[in-house]
SENU-310126 format. One line per 10 residues: number of its first residue (from 0); for each residue x, y, z of C-alpha. Coordinates in steps of 0.5 Angstrom, whole numbers. Layout:
REM SENU-310126
NUM> X Y Z  ...
//
This chain:
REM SENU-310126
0> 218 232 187  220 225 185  221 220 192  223 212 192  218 210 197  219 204 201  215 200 205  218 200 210  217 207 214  210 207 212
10> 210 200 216  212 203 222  209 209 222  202 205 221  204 201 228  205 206 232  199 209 229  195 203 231  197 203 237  193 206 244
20> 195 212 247  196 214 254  197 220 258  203 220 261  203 217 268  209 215 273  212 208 271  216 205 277  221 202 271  228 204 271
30> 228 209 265  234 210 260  232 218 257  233 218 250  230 224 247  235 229 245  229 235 246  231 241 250  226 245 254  226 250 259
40> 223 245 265  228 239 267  225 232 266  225 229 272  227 222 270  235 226 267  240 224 270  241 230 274  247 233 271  243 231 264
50> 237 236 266  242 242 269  245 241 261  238 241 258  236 247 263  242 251 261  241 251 254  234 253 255  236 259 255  238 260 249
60> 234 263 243  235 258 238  236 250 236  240 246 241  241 239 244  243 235 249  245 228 248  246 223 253  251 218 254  244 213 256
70> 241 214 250  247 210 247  251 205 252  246 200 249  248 201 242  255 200 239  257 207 238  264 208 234  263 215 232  259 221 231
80> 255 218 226  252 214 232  252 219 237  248 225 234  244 221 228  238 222 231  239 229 232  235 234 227  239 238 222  246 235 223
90> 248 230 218  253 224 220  255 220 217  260 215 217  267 215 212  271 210 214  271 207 220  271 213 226  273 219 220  264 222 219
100> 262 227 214  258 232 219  255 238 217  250 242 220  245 246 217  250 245 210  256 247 214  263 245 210  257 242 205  263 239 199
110> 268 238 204  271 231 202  276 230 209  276 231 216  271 238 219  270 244 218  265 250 219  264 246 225  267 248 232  269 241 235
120> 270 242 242  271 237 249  270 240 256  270 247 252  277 247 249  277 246 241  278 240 238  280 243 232  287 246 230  288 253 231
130> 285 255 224  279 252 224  280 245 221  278 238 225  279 231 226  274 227 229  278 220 231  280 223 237  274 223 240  271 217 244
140> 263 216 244  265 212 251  268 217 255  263 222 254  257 224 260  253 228 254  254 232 248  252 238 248  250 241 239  249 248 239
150> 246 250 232  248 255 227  250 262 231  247 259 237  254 256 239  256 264 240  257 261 248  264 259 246  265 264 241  265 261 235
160> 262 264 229  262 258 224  256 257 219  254 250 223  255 252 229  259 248 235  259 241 239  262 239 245  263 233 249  264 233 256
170> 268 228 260  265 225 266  267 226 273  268 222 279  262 225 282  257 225 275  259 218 272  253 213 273  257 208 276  263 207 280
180> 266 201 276  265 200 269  267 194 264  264 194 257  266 188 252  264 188 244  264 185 238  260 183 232  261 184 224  267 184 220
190> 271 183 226  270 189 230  272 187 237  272 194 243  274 193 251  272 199 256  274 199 262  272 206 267  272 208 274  269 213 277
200> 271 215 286  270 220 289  273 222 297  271 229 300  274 234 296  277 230 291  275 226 285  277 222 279  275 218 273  280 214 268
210> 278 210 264  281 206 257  278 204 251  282 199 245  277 197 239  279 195 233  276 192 227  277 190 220  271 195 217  266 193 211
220> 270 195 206  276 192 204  283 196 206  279 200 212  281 196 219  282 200 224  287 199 231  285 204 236  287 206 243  284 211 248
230> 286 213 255  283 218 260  285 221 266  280 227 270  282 229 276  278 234 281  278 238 287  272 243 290  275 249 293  268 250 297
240> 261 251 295  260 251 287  268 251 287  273 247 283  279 246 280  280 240 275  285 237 271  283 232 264  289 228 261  288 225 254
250> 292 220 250  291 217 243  294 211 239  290 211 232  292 206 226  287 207 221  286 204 214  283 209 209  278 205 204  278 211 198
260> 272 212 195  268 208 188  263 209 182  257 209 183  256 202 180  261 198 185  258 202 190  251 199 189  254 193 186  260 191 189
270> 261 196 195  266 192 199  272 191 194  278 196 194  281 200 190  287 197 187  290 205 187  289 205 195  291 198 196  298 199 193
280> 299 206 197  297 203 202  292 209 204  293 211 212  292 216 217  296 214 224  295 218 230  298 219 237  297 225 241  297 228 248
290> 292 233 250  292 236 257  286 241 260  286 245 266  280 247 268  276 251 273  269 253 276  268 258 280  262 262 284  265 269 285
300> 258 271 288  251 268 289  250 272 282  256 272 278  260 265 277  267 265 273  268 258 268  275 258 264  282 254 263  287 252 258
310> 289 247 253  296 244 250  295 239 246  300 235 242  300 230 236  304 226 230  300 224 224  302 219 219  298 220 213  299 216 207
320> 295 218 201  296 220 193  302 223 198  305 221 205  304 226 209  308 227 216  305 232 220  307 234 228  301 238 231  303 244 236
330> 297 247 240  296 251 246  290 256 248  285 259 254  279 261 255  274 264 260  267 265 261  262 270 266  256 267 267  252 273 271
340> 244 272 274  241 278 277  236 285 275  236 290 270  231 296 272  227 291 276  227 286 270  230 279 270  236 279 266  242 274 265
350> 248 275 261  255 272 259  262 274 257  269 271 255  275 271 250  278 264 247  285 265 244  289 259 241  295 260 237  300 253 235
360> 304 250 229  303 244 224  311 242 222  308 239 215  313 235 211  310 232 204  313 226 201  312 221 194  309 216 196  313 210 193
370> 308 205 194  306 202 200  307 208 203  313 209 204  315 216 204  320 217 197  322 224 195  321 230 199  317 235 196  314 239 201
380> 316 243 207  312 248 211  311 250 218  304 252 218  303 257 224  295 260 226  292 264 231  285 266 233  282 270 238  274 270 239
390> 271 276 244  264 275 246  258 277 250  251 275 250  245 278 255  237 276 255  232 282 258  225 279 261  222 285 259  215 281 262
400> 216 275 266  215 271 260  219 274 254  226 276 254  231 280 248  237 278 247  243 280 244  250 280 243  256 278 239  263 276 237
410> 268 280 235  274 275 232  281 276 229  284 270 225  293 269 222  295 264 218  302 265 216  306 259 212  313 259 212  316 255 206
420> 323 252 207  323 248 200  322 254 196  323 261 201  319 266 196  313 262 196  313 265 204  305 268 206  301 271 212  294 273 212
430> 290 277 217  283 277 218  278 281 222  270 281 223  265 282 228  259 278 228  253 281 232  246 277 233  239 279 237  233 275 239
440> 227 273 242  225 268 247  218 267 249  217 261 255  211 258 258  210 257 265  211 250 263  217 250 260  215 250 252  218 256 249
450> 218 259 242  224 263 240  227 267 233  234 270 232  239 274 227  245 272 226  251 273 223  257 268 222  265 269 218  268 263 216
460> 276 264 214  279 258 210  283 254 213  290 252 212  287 246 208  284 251 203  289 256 203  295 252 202  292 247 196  296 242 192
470> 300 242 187  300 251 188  305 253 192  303 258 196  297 261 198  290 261 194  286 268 194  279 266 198  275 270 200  272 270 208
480> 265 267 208  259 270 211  252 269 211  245 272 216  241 267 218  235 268 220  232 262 225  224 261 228  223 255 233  219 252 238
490> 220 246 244  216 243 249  212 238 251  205 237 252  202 231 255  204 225 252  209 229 246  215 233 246  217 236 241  223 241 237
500> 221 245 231  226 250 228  226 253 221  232 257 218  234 262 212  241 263 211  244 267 205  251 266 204  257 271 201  263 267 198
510> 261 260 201  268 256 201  266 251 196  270 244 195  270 239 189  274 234 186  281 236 183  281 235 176  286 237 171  283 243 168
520> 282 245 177  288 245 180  286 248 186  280 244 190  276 250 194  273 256 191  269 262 193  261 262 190  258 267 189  250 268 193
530> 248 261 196  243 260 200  241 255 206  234 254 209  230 248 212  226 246 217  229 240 223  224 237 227  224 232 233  218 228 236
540> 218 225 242  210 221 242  209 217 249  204 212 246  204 208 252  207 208 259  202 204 265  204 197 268  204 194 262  211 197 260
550> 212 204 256  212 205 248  215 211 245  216 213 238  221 218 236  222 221 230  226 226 226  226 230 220  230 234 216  228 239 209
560> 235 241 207  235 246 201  241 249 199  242 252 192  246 257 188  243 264 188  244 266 181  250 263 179  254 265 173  256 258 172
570> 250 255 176  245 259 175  240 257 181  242 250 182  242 245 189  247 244 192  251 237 192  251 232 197  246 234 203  240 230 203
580> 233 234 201  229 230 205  231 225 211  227 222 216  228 217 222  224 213 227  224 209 233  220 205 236  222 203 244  218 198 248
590> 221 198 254  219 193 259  218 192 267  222 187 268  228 191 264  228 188 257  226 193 251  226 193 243  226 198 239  226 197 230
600> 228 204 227  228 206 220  232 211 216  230 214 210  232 218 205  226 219 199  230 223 195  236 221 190  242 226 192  246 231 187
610> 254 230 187  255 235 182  254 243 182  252 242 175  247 237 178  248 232 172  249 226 177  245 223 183  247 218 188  239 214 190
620> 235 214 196  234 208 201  232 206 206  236 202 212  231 198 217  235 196 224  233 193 231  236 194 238  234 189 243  237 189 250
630> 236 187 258  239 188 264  240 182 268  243 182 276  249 183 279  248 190 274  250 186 268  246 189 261  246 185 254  245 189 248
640> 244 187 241  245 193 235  242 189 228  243 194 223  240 194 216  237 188 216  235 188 209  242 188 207  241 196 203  245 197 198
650> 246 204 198  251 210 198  252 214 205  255 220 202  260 222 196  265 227 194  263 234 191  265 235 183  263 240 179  260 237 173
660> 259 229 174  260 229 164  267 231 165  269 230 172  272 224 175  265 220 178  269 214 182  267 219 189  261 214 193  262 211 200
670> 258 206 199  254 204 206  254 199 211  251 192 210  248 188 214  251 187 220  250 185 228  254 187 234  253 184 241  255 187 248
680> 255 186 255  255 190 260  257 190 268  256 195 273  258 195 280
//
C-alpha cells in the first residue's frame, strides 16, 4: 500500500499525545456536544431532545448517529458535506455549492448527479422523489435540531431497504429550539454572505418555530454563484400527555450555477477557471418548491404509542445543462409507525411496526439548449409516474437481561410507468416486488456500552435517472440491485474515551453502476456483476483534559473502504472508483472557562483515488488543515471564525466515474476548495 504522507496529521496527533490526560470530572463551563457517538446511556450534558434521540437509536443493533445542530451553529455550515463530515462511513463531499456527492458505505458509489442508494428524509417524510432519486438543496443546515443517519440495513425504522441506508433531518419545535429568538449573520470568502433569523414560542397546549434563511455567494469556482432562500413554519398542539398534532410548512427559492467538472490538470493547477462549454450554455439548476407535513405522536397506552403523517410536496425545476430541462415534481404519501415496550414470557422485548406509501409524477419537458440557456427546440415530453409501498417490523427479545434477538423486515413493492407524448410506441411500465428480511444481536452493558452484529438484506430498483437514459428513448433493461451485508460493532465510553467501531461485508448482485457517456456508451448505468463492499468506520471521542483550566478534546474518524469487482469479465477483481480507501479526520478542541475555544482540525486522504473501473487513472491524496475559533460574549452574542485549508491544498474533492481513463473523456475532477475564511456572528434572546 503506497501512501502520501503529510506532516500535518502526524503533527496534531503528537500534540495531542504530549498532552496529559485526566479522568473525566464535571466541569462548570457551558458545553457544546460535538460528538456523533451513540451509546445506550444518555450523556448528561446533550440537550435533552439530543439524549432522548441518542437513546432511541441505541437501540438499534448496528451503526448509527446523531448529529446535533450545537456540534455546528459555530461553524459555516452550507451543506451536508458540512454537517456529517465528521461522521464514520459517510462520504460528503461538496460538488458545487449546496449539491454534495454523499455515499454511505459506497451506496450510489459512480453516481455522477444528485442521490441515490440513499433515503433522505425530513421529520420522517422522504426527500427523495417516489422512485428513489434525490436532491440535496432542499435541505437547510440551520433549520435543523439534529440529523439522525442510519447506516446500511439499519434504516429499516423507516422502511427503507437501500445499500446506504437513511438520513433524517428534524426540524426544531417551539418547545425543543435552544433559544426563543435567533439571529445569525455570515460572510467571508468568494462573497458568501448568509442571514437567518428564528423564532421559537411556546403557549400552553400550542407552540411554533418559523424561521427564513437567504445565502448567496459567488462560489470557488467560476460560473458556481448560488442565490438561495428559505423559509419555515412548524406549528404544534399537544392533546394531552405525550399527545401531539403538528403541522410543518416548508418553501424554497433556489438560483444555482453549476461549474461543470475539469481535468485533472486544471484541476490541480488552475481549479477556479470555467469550462468555456458550461459558461456558454450557462449550466443551472433553479428550484422553487412547497412542501407541507402533517404529522402526529400519539400514546395509545402506557406500552404502546403510534407515530405517523402525510406529505405533499410540490416543486419546478429549471435545469440548463447540455439540454434544458423543465421539470414539474408532484409528490404525495403517508406513513405510520407503532413503537410497542413490554414482555414476551417474562422476558424484556420492544418492537415497531409500519407502512410508508408514496405515489407522484414528474411533467418532464426536454429542450435544445440554444446557448445561454435558452430552451430551443423540444425534443422530449414525458410524464414520468411512480409508486412505492414499504411494509415493515422489527422486535428485540432480552433473552438475558443483558442480550437481546432481533429480527424483522421490509417487504416493498416499486412501479415506474413513463408515458411518452413525442413518441406514444416508446410508452413503458415496470413492477418490482421484494422482501428483505434482517436478524441480529445486541449485547449492552450496564453502563451503556454495547457490541452488536446483524444480517441484512437491502434491493435497490433503478430510479427514473437510469431507466430512462439519454438519447434511448425508453426504458433500459436493469436489473433490481440486492446485496447481504453482514455487520459486527461496538460503542461506548470508558472513562475519559468514547468510542463507535463497526465493520461490514457487503456482497452485491447486479450493483447499478454509473460512468461517463461516451460515443461508443450510449446508456450511462449498468448492472455489474458480483462486487463487493467491506470496511471498517471508526469514531473516537479522547477527553484529554477537562479540570478548571479548561477542557481539551481529540476527536477522530477513520473510514477503510475497499469495495471491488468479484470476478468481473471486463474487471476482473478491480476497485471500484471514487470512494477513498482510506480517510481520516481530526479535531483537536480547546474549550475554555471564560467561553472561547479553538479547534485545528485535519483532513487527509493518504491514498490516490481510481476514477476508472479499469483502474488505469487516480486522482491524489491530500491533506487539508482548518481551524475553528470562536466565543461567546454578553447579552448572548457568539463570534466564530471558520478558517479552512490554510495551506492553500490543491487537491481534488471528488469525480466522475468512467470506465476506462485510456479511451475515455478524463475532464471529470471537482477541484477542492481553496483557502478561505468565513466569520459569523451570533445573537440569542
Amino acid at each position: 500500500m503506497s501512501f502520501k504522507i503529510s506532516a500535518a496529521p502526524l503533527a496534531l496527533l503528537a500534540a495531542a499525545c504530549a498532552a496529559p490526560a485526566f479522568a473525566q470530572t464535571p466541569s462548570a463551563q457551558a458545553t457544546v456536544i460535538d460528538s456523533i457517538i451513540v451509546t445506550g446511556r444518555r450523556n448528561p450534558d446533550d440537550p435533552p431532545v439530543v439524549a432522548e434521540a441518542r437513546e432511541r437509536l441505541s437501540r438499534t443493533p448496528g451503526a448509527v448517529a446523531v448529529v446535533s445542530a450545537e456540534s455546528y451553529e459555530d461553524r459555516y455550515a452550507l451543506a451536508l458535506s458540512d454537517t456529517l463530515r465528521a461522521v464514520p462511513g459517510v462520504f460528503a463531499q461538496r460538488r458545487w455549492g449546496e449539491e454534495v456527492r454523499l455515499s454511505i458505505r459506497g451506496s450510489g458509489i459512480g453516481q455522477a448527479l444528485h442521490l441515490r442508494g440513499v433515503l433522505l428524509a425530513q421529520d420522517g417524510a422522504p426527500i427523495n422523489g417516489p422512485d428513489g432519486f434525490g436532491d440535496f438543496q432542499e435541505l437547510d443546515p440551520l433549520i435543523a435540531r439534529y440529523i439522525e443517519v442510519y447506516k446500511g440495513g439499519n434504516a429499516l425504522r423507516f422502511g427503507g431497504a437501500a445499500l446506504g441506508g437513511a438520513v433524517n433531518v428534524l426540524t426544531p419545535t417551539g418547545r425543543n429550539a435552544p433559544f426563543r429568538n435567533l439571529l445569525r449573520l455570515e460572510g467571508g470568502s468568494y462573497h458568501t454572505r448568509r442571514a437567518h433569523l428564528a423564532v421559537a414560542r411556546d403557549h400552553g397546549d400550542w407552540d411554533v418555530y418559523a424561521a427564513v434563511t437567504w445565502s448567496g455567494s459567488d462560489g470557488f469556482l467560476d460560473h458556481q454563484g448560488a442565490d438561495s432562500k428559505r423559509l419555515t413554519l412548524s406549528l404544534g398542539r399537544q392533546l394531552g400527555q405525550d399527545r401531539e398534532l403538528r403541522l410543518i410548512v416548508q418553501a424554497n427559492d433556489l438560483d444555482l450555477d453549476i461549474s461543470g467538472t475539469q481535468t485533472l490538470h486544471n484541476a490541480l493547477t488552475r481549479p477556479r477557471a470555467a469550462d468555456p462549454y458550461v459558461r456558454a450554455m450557462n449550466f443551472g439548476r433553479d428550484v422553487d418548491s412547497v412542501r407541507v407535513t402533517a404529522q402526529t405522536r400519539w400514546r395509545l397506552s402506557d406500552s404502546l404509542v403510534f407515530e405517523g403523517g402525510a406529505y405533499v410536496s410540490d416543486k419546478r425545476l429549471f435545469h440548463p445543462v447540455p439540454v434544458v430541462l423543465q421539470n414539474d415534481y408532484r409528490a404525495y404519501g403517508a406513513f405510520g409507525r407503532l413503537d410497542w415496550t413490554g414482555q414476551v414470557g417474562g422476558m424484556r422485548a420492544d418492537a415497531f411496526a409500519g407502512a410508508y406509501v408514496r405515489t407522484g409524477d414528474n411533467d418532464s419537458s426536454v429542450f435544445v439548449n440554444s446557448g445561454g440557456g435558452v430552451p430551443g427546440f423540444q425534443v422530449g415530453d414525458t410524464l414520468q409516474s411512480a409508486t412505492g409501498v414499504d411494509v415493515f417490523a422489527e422486535g428485540r427479545l432480552f433473552v438475558t437481561d443483558r442480550l437481546a434477538l432481533i429480527a424483522g423486515g421490509s417487504w416493498g413493492r416499486a412501479e415506474r410507468q413513463v408515458d411518452n407524448r413525442l413518441t406514444p410506441a416508446n410508452d413503458a411500465s415496470r413492477d418490482y416486488d421484494w422482501f428483505a428480511p434482517r436478524v441480529g444481536l445486541l449485547w449492552e452493558e450496564a453502563d451503556g456500552s454495547q457490541i452488536y452484529a446483524n444480517l441484512t438484506r437491502s434491493v435497490e430498483p433503478a430510479t427514473f435517472l437510469e431507466l430512462i437514459q439519454s438519447p434511448i428513448p425508453r426504458f433500459v433493461d436493469l436489473e433490481v440491485q440486492k446485496a447481504w451485508t453482514a455487520e459486527i460493532g461496538a460503542r461506548g465510553q470508558r472513562g475519559p474515551l468514547r468510542y463507535d467501531i463497526a465493520a461490514y461485508r457487503a456482497h452485491i448482485d447486479s450493483e447499478l453502476l454509473n460512468y461517463v457517456v461516451t460515443m461508443g456508451i450510449p446508456a450511462s448505468t449498468f448492472n455489474a456483476g458480483d462486487t463487493v463492499h467491506q470496511g471498517v468506520e471508526a469514531g473516537l471521542d479522547w477527553r484529554l483534559m477537562d479540570q478548571g483550566a479548561g477542557r481539551l478534546t481529540l476527536r477522530q474518524t477513520w473510514t477503510w473502504s475497499d469495495f471491488r469487482f468479484d470476478g468481473d469479465p471486463v474487471y476482473g477483481d478491480n476497485r471500484l472508483p471514487i470512494i477513498p480507501e482510506h480517510a481520516y479526520r481530526a479535531e483537536l478542541k480547546f474549550e475554555h472557562p471564560a467561553g472561547w475555544f479553538a479547534a485545528p482540525s485535519v483532513e487527509w486522504v493518504p491514498n490516490d483515488v481510481h476514477v476508472d473501473y479499469a483502474n488505469t487513472m487516480k486522482y491524489p491524496g491530500y491533506t487539508t488543515v482548518s481551524l475553528n475559533a470562536g466565543v461567546d460574549l454578553p447579552g448572548g452574542v457568539s463570534l466564530f471564525a471558520d478558517l479552512r485549508n490554510l495551506t492553500d491544498e490543491r487537491y481534488v474533492s471528488n469525480a466522475n466515474a468512467v470506465t476506462d481513463a485510456r479511451v475515455a473523456p478524463t475532464d471529470v475532477f471537482t477541484p477542492g476548495e481553496g483557502r478561505s475564511a468565513y466569520v459569523g456572528v451570533r445573537l440569542s434572546f
